[in-house]
DOMAR-154049 format. One line per 3 residues: their letters; for each residue x, z, y of C-alpha. Coordinates in Angstrom, 3 decimals. Layout:
BEGIN
A	X:Z:Y ~ ...
//
This chain:
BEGIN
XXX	27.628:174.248:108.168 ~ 29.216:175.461:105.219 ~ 30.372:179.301:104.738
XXX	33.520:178.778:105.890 ~ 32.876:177.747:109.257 ~ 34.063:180.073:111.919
XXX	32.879:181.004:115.330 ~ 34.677:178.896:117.190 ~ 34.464:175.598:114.805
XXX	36.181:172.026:115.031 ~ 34.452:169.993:112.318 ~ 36.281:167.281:110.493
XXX	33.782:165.016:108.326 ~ 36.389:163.707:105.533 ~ 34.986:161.137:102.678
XXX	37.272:160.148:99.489 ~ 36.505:156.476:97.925 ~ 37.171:157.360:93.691
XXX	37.114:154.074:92.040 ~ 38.687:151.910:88.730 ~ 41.276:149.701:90.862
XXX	42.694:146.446:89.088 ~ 45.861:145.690:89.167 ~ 47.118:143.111:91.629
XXX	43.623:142.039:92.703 ~ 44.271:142.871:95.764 ~ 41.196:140.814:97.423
XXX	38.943:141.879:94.402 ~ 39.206:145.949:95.083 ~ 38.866:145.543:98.584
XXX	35.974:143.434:98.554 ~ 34.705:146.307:95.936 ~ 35.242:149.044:98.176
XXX	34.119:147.135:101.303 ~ 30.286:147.164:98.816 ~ 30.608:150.786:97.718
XXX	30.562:151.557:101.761 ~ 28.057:149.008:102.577 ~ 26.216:151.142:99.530
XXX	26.807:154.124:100.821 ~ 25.593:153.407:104.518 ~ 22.802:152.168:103.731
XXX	21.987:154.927:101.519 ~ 22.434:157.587:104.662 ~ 20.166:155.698:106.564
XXX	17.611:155.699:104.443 ~ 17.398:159.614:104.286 ~ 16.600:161.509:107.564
XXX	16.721:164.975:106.820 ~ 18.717:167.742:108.669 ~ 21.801:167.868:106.716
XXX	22.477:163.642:106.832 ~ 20.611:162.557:110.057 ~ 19.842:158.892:110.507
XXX	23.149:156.683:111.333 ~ 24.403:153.194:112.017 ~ 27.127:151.611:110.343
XXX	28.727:151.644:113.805 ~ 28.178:155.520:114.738 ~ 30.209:158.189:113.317
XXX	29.618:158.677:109.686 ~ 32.941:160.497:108.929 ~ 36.404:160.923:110.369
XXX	38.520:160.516:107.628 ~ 38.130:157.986:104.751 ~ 40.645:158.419:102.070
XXX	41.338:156.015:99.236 ~ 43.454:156.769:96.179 ~ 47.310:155.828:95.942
XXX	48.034:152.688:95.782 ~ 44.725:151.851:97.012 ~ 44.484:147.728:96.286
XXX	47.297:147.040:94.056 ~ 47.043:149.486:90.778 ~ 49.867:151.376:89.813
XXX	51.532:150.085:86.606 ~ 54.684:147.476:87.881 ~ 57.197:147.110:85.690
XXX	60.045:146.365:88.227 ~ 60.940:145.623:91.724 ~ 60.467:142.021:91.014
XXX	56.988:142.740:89.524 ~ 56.031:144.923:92.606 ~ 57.405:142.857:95.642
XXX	54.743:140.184:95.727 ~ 52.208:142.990:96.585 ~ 54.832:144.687:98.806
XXX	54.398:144.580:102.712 ~ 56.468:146.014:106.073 ~ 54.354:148.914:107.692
XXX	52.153:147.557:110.308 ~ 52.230:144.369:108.623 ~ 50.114:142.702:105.931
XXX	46.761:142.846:103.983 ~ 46.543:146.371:103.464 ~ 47.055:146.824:107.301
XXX	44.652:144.925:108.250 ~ 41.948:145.901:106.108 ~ 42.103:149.373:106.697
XXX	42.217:148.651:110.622 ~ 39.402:146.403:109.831 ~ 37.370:149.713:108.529
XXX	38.676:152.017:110.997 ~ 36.796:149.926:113.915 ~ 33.876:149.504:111.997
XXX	33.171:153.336:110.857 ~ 35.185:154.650:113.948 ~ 37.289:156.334:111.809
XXX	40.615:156.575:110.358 ~ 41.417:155.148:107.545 ~ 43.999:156.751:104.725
XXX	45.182:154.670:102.009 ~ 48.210:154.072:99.647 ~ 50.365:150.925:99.403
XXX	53.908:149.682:97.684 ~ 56.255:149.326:101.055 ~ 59.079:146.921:101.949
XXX	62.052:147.994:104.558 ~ 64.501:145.024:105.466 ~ 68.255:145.922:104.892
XXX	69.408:144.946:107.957 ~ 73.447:143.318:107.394 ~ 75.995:143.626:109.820
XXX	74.809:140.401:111.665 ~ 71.460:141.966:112.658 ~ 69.174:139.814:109.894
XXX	67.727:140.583:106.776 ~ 67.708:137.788:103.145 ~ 64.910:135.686:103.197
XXX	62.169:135.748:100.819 ~ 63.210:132.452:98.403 ~ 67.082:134.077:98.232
XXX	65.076:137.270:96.381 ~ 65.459:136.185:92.561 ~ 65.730:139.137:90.844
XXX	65.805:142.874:90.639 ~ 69.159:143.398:91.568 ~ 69.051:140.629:94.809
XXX	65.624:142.769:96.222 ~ 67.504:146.236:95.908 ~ 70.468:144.914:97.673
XXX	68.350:143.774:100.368 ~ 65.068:145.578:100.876 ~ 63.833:149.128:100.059
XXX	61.006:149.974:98.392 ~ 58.332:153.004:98.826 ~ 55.197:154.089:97.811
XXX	53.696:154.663:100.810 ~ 50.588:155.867:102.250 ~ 48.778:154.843:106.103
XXX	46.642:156.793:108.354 ~ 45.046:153.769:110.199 ~ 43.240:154.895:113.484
XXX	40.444:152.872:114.963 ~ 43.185:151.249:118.147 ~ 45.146:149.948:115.450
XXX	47.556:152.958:115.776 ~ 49.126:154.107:112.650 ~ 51.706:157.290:111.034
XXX	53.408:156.258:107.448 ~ 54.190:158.936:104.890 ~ 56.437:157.544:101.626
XXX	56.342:159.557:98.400 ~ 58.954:162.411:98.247 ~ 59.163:163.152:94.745
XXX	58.764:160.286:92.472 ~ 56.957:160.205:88.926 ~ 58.866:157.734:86.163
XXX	56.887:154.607:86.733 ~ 57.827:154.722:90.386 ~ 61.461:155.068:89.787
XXX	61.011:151.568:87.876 ~ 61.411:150.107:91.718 ~ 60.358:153.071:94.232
XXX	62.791:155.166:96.400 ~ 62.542:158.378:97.460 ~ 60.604:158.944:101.020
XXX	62.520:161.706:103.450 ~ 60.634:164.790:102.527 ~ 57.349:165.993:103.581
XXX	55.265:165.493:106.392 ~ 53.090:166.850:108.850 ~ 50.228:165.388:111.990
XXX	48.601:166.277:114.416 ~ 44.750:164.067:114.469 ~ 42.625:163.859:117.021
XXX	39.199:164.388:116.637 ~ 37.730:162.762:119.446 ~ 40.432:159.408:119.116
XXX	40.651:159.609:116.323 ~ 44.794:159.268:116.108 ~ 47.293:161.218:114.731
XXX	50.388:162.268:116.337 ~ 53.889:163.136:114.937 ~ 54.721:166.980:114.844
XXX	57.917:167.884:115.695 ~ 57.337:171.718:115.483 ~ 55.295:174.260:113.766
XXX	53.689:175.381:116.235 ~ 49.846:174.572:115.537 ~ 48.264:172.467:118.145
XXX	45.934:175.242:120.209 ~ 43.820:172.191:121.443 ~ 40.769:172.459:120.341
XXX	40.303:168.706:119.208 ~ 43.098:168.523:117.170 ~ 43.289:169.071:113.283
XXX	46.773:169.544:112.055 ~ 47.024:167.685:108.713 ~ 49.583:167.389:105.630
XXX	50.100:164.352:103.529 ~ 51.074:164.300:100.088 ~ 51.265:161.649:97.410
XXX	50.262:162.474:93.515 ~ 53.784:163.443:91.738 ~ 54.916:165.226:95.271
XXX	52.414:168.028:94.251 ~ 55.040:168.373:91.358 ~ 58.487:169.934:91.117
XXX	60.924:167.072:92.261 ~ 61.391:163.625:91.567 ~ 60.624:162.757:87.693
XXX	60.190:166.635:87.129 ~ 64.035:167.598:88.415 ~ 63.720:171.197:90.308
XXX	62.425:174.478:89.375 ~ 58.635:174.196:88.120 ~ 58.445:177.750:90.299
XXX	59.178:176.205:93.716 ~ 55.877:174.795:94.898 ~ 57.536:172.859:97.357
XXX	54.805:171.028:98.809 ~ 52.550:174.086:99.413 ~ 55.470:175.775:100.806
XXX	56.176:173.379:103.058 ~ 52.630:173.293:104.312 ~ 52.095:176.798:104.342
XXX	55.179:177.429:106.862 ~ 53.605:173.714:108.991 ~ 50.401:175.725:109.317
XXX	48.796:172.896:108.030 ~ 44.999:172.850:108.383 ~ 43.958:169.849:106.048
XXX	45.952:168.677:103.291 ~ 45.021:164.922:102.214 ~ 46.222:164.016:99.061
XXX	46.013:160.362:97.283 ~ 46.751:159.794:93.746 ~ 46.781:157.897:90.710
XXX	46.797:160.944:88.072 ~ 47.057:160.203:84.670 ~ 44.078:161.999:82.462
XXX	44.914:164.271:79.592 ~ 44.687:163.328:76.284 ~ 43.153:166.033:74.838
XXX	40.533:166.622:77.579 ~ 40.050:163.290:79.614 ~ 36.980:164.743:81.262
XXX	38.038:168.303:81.911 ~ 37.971:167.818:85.705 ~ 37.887:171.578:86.342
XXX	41.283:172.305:84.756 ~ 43.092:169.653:86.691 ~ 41.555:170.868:89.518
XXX	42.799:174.493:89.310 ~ 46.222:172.973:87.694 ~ 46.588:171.430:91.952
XXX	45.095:174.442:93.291 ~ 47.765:176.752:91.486 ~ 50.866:173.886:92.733
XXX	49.527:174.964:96.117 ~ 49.177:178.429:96.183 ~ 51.751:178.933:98.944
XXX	48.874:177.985:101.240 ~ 45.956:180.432:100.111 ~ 44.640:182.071:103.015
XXX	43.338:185.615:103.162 ~ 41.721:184.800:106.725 ~ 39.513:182.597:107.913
XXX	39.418:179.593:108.692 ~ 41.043:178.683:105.554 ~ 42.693:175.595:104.678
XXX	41.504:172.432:102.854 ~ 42.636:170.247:99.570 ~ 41.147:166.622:99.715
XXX	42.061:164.909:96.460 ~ 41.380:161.335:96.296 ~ 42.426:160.267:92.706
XXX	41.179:156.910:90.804 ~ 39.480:156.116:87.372 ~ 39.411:153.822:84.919
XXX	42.346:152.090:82.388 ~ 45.685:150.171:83.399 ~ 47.360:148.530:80.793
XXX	46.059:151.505:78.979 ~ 46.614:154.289:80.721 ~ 43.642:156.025:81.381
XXX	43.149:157.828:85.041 ~ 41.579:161.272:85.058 ~ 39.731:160.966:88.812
XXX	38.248:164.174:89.766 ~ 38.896:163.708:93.302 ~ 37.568:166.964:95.159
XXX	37.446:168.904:98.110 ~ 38.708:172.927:97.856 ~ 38.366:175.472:100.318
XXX	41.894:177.571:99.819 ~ 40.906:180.966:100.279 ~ 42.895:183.240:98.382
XXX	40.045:185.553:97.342 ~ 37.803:182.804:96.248 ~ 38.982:179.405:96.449
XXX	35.309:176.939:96.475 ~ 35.010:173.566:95.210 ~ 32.805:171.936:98.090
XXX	32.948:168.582:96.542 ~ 34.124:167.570:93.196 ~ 33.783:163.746:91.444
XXX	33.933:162.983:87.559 ~ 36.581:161.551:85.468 ~ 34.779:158.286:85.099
XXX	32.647:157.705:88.286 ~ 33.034:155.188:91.063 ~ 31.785:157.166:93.650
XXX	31.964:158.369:97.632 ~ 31.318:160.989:98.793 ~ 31.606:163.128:102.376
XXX	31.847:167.025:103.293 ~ 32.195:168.667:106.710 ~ 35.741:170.789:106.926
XX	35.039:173.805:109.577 ~ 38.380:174.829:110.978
//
């Protein structure tokens, strides 16, 4: 238990996967990440002390697994046409599947980032078929675009969030998602549940989480709004949101590529609308990726921060350059 758990604790178990994802080998990162869990598992059950008891691959090992954005694609399209091969419907496609595929296997859910297609639907009730889709102009005109993110859950159940504010190498083919987001997830199921209000959930098996997606930590699409607003941890401050689970591809600075620490506090301060003075306080998961795309280099640093406003704590942090997973328990 870690020294933020309070008297009368729910525990959430949340892991982040970092790692260096290539672009459009789709097949090729997941069968990478599928080894870095097999790793990973096997690793936990070969230590049986009191802090990581003896498991199965089958028994619960966490409750969340987070991957970065874009989690099996990369990042760096140049265009709608570029993108849309790799595209799929929500509910539909690789990316589904796969993360369904984990979420029965680790009894968990699964949250990871993908480019989404939406149908136009005409006045007839149908949508263009794939071989009339030529160019960029002929997929705008008939299917929209997001960069999305899942939270799979173990029955096959699933919530979609789509980026709010979008950086410049989205707007090459992205659009902008409806605003934020917030869930309710159940800790026993393992499910999440749309909130309509923000009233927080006064079950005691349910976690109420916030999504976010890299540049939506930001001040508007491409930069566009007051750098003052802090409009995600505003909104998530007034949701009462408990966890916030954030997936990114974050560029590294050029100066210090493997100043983790200062990127760190640079998201903290973005979300200081949710600081807490009282406990329990809530939690920053950053799942971020490494490595060079057509190169641009990716600063990682993924982390986990406990937001108190007195003394926010790093509980986990990852480097700028390692492929790694790793797990903490959130008491809420």
């Amino acid at each position: 238990m870690n020294i933020f758990a309070s008297s009368s604790s729910r525990c959430l178990r949340v892991a982040f996967c970092q790692y260096n994802i290539q672009l459009k080998q789709v097949k090729q990162n997941q069968q990478k990440v599928t080894e870095m869990l097999g790793r990973y598992i096997s690793k936990k059950m070969n230590k049986n002390d009191s802090v990581d008891p003896i498991i199965s691959p089958s028994s619960k090992c966490f409750d969340i697994l987070i991957f970065p954005e874009m989690s099996f694609t990369g990042y760096l399209f140049e265009n709608r046409k570029d993108v849309f091969p790799y595209c799929e419907e929500k509910g539909k496609g690789s990316c589904y599947e796969f993360c369904w595929d984990l979420a029965r296997k680790y009894h968990c859910a699964v949250v990871c980032g993908y480019p989404e297609k939406e149908p136009i639907v005409n006045d007839h009730g149908s949508s263009l078929d794939h071989h009339d889709l030529a160019d960029d102009e002929s997929i705008g005109n008939h299917y929209k675009l997001f960069n999305s993110m899942y939270i799979v859950s173990p029955d096959g159940s699933f919530v979609n969030y789509r980026k709010h504010f979008l950086y410049c190498e989205d707007l090459k083919w992205a659009n902008e998602g409806e605003g934020f987001k917030t869930f309710d997830f159940s800790l026993t199921e393992k499910k999440v549940q749309v909130v309509n209000n923000t009233e927080l959930n006064s079950t005691f098996q349910h976690v109420r989480i916030g999504l976010g997606i890299c540049m939506d930590i930001n001040n508007g699409t491409n930069f566009s709004s007051d750098f003052k607003n802090k409009e995600l941890g505003t909104f998530h401050k007034e949701q009462g949101t408990e966890v916030l689970l954030f997936i990114a591809n974050w560029l590294a600075s050029s100066e210090e590529p493997e100043n983790c620490l200062s990127l760190q506090t640079y998201w903290l301060n973005r979300l200081s609308p949710m600081l807490s003075e009282t406990m329990p306080v809530p939690y920053f998961v950053c799942c971020n990726r490494i490595g060079k795309e057509k190169e641009t280099l990716f600063a990682g640093a993924s982390c986990v921060i406990a937001m108190s406003k007195e003394s926010p704590f790093l509980l986990k942090s990852a480097a700028h350059d390692n492929e790694c997973i790793k797990m903490v328990e959130l008491w809420l």
